[in-house]
Rosetta silent file (secondary structure, phi, psi, omega in degrees, C-alpha in Angstrom):
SEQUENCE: XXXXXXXXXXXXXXXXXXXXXXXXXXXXXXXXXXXXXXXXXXXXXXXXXXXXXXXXXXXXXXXXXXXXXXXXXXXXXXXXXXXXXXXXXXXXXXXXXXXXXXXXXXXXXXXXXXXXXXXXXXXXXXXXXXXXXXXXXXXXXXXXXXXXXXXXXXXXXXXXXXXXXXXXXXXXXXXXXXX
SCORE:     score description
SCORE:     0.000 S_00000001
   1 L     0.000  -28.914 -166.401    0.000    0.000    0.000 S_00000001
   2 L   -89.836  -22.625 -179.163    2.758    2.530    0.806 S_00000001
   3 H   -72.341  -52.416 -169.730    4.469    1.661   -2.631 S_00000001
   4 H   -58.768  -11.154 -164.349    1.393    2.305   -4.340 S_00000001
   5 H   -87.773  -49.751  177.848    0.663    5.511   -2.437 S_00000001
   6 H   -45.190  -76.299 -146.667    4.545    6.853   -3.568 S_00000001
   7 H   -71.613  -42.500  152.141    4.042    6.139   -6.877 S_00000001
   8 H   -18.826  -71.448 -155.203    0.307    8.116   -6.774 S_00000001
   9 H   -63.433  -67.270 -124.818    1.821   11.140   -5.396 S_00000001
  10 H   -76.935  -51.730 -172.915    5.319   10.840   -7.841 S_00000001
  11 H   -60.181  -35.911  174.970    2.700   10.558  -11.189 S_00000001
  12 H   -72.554  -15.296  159.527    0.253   13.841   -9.535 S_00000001
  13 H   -51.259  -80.320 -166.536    3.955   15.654   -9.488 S_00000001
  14 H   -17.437  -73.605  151.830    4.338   14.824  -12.885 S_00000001
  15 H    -4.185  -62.828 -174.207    1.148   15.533  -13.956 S_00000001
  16 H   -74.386  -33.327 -165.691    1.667   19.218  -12.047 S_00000001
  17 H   -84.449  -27.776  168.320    4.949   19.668  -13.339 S_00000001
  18 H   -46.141  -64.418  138.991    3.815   18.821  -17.140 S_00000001
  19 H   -12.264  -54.077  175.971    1.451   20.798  -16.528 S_00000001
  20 H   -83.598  -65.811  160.879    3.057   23.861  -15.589 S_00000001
  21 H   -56.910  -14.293 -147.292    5.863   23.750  -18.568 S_00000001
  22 H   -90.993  -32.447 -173.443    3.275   23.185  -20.681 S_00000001
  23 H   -64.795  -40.283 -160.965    1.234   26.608  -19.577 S_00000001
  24 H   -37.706  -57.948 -175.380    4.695   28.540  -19.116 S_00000001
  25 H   -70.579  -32.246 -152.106    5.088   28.298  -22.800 S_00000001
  26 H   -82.353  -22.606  167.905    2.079   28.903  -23.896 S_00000001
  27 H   -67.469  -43.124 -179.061    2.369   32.097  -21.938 S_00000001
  28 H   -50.166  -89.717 -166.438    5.736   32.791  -23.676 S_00000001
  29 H   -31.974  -30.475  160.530    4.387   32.574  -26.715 S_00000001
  30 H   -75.077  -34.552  179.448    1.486   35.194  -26.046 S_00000001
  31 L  -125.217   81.937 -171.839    4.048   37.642  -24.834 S_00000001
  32 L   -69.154  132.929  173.725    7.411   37.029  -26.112 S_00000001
  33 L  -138.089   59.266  152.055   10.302   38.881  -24.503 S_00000001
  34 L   -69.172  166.310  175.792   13.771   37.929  -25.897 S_00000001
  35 H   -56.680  -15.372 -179.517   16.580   39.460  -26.326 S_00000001
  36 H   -89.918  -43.215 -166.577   16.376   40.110  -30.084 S_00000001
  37 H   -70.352  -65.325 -173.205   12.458   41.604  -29.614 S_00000001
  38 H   -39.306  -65.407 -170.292   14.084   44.223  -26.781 S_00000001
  39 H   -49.222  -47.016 -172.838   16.982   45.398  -29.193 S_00000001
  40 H   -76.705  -39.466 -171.363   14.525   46.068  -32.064 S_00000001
  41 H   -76.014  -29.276  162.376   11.657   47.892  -29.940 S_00000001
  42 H   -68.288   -2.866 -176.016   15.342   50.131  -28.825 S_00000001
  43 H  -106.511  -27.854  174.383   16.152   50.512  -32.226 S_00000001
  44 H   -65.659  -59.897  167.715   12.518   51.201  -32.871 S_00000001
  45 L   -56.964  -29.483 -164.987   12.618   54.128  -30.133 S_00000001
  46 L  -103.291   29.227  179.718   16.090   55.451  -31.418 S_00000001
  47 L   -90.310  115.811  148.974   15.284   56.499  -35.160 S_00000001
  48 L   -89.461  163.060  171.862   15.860   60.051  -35.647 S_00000001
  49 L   -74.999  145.580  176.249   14.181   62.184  -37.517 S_00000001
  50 H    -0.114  -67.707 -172.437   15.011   63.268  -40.972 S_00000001
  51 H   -72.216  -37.368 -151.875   16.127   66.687  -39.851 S_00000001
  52 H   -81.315  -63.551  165.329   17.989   64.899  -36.980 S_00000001
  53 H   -59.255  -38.038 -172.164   19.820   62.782  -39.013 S_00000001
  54 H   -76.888  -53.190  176.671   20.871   65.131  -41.666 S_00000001
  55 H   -37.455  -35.873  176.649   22.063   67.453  -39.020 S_00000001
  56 H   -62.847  -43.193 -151.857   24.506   64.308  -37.422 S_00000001
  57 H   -83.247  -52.787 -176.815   25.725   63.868  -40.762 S_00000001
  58 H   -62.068  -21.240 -168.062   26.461   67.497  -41.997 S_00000001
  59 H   -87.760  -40.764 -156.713   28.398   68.385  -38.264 S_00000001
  60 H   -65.095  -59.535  164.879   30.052   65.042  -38.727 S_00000001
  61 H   -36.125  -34.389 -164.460   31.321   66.212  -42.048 S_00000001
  62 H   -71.553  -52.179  163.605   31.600   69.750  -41.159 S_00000001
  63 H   -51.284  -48.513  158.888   33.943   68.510  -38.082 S_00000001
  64 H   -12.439  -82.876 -172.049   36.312   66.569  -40.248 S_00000001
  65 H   -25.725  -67.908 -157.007   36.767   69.409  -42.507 S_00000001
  66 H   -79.957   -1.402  139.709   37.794   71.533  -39.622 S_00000001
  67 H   -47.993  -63.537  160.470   39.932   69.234  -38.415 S_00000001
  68 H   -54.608  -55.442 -175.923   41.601   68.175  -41.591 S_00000001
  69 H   -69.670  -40.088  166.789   41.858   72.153  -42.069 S_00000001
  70 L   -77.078   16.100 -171.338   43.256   72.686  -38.878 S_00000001
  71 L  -119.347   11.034 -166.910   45.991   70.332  -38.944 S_00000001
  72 L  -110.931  -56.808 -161.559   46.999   72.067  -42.571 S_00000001
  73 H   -85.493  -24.660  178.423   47.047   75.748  -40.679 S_00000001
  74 H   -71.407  -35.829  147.249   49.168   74.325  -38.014 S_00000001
  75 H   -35.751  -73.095  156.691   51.779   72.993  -40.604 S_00000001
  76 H     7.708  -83.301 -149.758   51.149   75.804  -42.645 S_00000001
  77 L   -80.173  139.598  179.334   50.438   78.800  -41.572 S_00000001
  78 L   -58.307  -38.133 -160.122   52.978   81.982  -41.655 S_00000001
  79 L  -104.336  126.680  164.125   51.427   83.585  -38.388 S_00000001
  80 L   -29.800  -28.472  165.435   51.853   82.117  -34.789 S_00000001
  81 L   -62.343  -65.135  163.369   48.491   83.115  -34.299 S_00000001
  82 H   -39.022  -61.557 -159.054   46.759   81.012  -37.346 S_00000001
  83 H   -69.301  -28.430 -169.778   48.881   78.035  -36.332 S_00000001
  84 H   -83.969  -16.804  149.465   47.656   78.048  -32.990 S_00000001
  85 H   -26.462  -93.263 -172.965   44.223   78.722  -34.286 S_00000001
  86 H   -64.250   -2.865  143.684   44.189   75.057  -36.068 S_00000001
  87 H   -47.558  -44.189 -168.304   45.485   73.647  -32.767 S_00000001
  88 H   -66.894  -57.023  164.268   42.849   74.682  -31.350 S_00000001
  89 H   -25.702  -60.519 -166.074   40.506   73.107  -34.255 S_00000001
  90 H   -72.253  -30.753  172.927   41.826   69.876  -34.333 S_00000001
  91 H   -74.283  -50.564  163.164   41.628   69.787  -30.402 S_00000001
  92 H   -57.916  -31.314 -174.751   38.427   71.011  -30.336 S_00000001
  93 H   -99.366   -5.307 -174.956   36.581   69.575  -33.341 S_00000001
  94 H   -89.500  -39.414 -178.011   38.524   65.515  -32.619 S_00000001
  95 H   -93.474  -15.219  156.627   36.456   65.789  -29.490 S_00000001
  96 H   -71.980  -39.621  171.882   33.092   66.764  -30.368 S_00000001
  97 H   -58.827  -37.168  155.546   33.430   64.348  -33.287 S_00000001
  98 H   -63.619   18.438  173.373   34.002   61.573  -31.038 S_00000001
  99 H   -85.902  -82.553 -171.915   30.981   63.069  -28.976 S_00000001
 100 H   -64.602  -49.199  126.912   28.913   62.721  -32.119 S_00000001
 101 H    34.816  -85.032 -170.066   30.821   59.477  -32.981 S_00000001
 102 H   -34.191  -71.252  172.107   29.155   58.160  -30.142 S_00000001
 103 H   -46.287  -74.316 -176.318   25.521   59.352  -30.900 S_00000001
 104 H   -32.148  -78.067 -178.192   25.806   58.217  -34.852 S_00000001
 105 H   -20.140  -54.729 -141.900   27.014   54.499  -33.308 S_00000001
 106 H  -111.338  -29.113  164.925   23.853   54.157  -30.979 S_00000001
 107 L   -94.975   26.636  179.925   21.409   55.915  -33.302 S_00000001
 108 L    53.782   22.030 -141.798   22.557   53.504  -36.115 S_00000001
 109 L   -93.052  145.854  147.917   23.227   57.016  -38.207 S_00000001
 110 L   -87.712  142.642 -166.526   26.270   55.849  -41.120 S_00000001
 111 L  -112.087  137.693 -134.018   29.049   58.094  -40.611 S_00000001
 112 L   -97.164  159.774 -158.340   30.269   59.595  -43.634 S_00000001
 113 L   -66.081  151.108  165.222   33.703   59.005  -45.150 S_00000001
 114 L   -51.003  119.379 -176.809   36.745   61.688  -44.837 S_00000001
 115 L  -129.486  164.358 -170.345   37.185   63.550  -46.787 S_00000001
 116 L   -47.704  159.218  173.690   40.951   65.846  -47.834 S_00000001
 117 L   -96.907  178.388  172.857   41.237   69.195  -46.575 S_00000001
 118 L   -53.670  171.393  177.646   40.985   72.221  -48.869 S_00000001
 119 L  -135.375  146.966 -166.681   43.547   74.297  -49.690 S_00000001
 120 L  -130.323  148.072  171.597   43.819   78.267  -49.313 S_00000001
 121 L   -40.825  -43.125  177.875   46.121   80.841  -50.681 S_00000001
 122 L  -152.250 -166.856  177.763   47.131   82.448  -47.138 S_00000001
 123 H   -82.480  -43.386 -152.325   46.443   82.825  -43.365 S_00000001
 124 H   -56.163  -59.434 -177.513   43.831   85.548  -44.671 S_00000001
 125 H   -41.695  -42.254 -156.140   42.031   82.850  -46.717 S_00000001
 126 H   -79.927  -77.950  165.490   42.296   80.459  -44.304 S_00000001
 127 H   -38.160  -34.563  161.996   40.869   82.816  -41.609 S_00000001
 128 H   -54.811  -47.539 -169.174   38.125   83.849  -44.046 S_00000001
 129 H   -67.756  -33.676 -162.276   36.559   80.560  -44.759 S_00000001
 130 H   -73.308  -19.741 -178.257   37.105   79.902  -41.099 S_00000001
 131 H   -79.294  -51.098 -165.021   34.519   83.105  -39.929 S_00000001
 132 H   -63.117  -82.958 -156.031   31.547   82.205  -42.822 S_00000001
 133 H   -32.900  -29.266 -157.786   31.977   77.996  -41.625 S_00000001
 134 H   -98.701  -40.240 -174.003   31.659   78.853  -37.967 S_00000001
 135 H   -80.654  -21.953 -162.056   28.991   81.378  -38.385 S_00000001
 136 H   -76.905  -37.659  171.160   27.032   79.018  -40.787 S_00000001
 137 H   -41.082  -46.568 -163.076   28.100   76.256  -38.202 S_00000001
 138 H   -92.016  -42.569  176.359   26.772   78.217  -35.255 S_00000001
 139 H   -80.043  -24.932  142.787   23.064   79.097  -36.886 S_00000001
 140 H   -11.735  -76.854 -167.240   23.212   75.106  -37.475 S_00000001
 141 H   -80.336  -31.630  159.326   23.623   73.958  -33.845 S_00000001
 142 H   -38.490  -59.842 -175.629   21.476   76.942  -32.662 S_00000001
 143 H   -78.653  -44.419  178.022   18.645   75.584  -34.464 S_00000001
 144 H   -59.508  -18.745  168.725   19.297   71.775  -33.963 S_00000001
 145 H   -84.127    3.565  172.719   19.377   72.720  -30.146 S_00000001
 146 H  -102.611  -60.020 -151.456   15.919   74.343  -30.250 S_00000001
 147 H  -110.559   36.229  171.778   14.280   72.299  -32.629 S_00000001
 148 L   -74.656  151.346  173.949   15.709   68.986  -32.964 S_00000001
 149 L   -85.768  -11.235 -170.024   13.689   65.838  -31.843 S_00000001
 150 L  -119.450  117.495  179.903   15.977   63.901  -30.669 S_00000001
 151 H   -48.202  -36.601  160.143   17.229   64.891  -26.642 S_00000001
 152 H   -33.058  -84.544 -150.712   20.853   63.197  -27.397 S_00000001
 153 H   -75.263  -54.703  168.346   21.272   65.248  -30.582 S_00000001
 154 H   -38.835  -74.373  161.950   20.317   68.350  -29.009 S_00000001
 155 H   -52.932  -15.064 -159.868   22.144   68.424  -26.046 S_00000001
 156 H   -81.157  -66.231 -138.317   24.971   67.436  -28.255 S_00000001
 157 H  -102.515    0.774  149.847   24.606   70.776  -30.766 S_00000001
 158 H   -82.144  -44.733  158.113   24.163   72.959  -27.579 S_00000001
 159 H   -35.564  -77.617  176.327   27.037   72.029  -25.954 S_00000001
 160 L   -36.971  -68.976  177.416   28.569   72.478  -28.929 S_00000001
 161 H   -51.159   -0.525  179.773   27.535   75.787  -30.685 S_00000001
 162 H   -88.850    9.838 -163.020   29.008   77.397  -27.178 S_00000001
 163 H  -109.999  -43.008 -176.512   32.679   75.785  -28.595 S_00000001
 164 H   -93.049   -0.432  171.432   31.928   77.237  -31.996 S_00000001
 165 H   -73.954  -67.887  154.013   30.599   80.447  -31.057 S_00000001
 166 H    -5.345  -86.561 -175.076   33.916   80.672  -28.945 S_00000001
 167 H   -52.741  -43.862 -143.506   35.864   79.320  -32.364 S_00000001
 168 H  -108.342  -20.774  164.276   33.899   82.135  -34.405 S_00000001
 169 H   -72.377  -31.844 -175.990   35.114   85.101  -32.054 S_00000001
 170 H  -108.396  -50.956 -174.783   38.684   84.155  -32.346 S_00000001
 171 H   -43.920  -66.888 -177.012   38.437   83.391  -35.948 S_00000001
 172 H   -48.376  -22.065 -169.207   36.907   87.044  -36.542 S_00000001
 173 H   -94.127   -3.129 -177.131   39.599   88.369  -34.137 S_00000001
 174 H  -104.930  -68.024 -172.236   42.534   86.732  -35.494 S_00000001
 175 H   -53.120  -17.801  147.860   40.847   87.434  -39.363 S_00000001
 176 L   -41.687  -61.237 -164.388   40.816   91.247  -38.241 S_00000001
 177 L   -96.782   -7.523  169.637   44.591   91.580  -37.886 S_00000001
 178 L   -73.981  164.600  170.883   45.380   89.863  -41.141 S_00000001
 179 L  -109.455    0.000    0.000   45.770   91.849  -44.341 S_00000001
């Protein structure tokens, strides 16, 4: 009788435990939550907008440039002034690109190829291009920090337009004393 009772009870475990996987999945299956379904509903929140994107793409380009250009005027440049000018570019503009680097990566944005920098006549030139780019630069990140869509992207080109507004003060003030 006592064998007979054990094996009772060990088939209603079974039974219960059968039982149990068998609902578990069927709940899994109405509400799946792997690891592949999370990453896409985050990839699904972290599409920018149009305007969002083309702004990442144009600073990421825009930064190159003045990188690329500022490692040219430090080589370059006749005036002590100028050269230290594209120090400051390339020190300023390698770290906001990795900034935006960063953003592009995690908002799946492609980040567009290098490209050489230009080449100018003098420090004058070279200070000219650098006041229209900074102010065109600066009403850029001004507006992507009001009206961009994405918080990330925003805070990004706020930070930022106070480093080129900076960079656009010493360009005119340097670009002043040249002839």
């Amino acid at each position: 009788m006592k064998n007979k009772f054990s094996i009772n009870i060990r088939l209603i475990i079974s039974v219960i435990a059968i039982a149990c996987i068998g609902l578990s999945g069927t709940a899994l299956a109405q509400n799946p939550k792997s690891k592949s379904d999370s990453n896409s509903n985050k990839a699904k929140a972290n599409t920018l907008s149009s305007a969002d994107k083309a702004f990442v793409k144009d600073a990421a380009k825009g930064g190159m440039m003045e990188v690329a250009m500022g490692r040219v005027a430090e080589k370059n440049a006749s005036e002590s002034e100028v050269k230290n000018f594209g120090a400051r570019m390339v020190k300023d503009h390698s770290k906001a690109n990795e900034d935006l680097k960063a953003i592009a990566k995690e908002e799946n944005v492609e980040w567009p190829a290098e490209k050489a920098a230009g080449k100018w006549k003098s420090d004058k030139d070279y200070m000219d291009a650098m006041v229209k780019d900074h102010e065109k630069d600066l009403a850029a990140f001004e507006k992507e920090a009001k009206n961009g869509t994405d918080a990330d992207v925003k805070r990004f080109a706020s930070k930022t337009a106070k480093v080129v507004r900076e960079h656009l003060e010493m360009a005119k003030e340097i670009d002043a004393k040249l002839k």
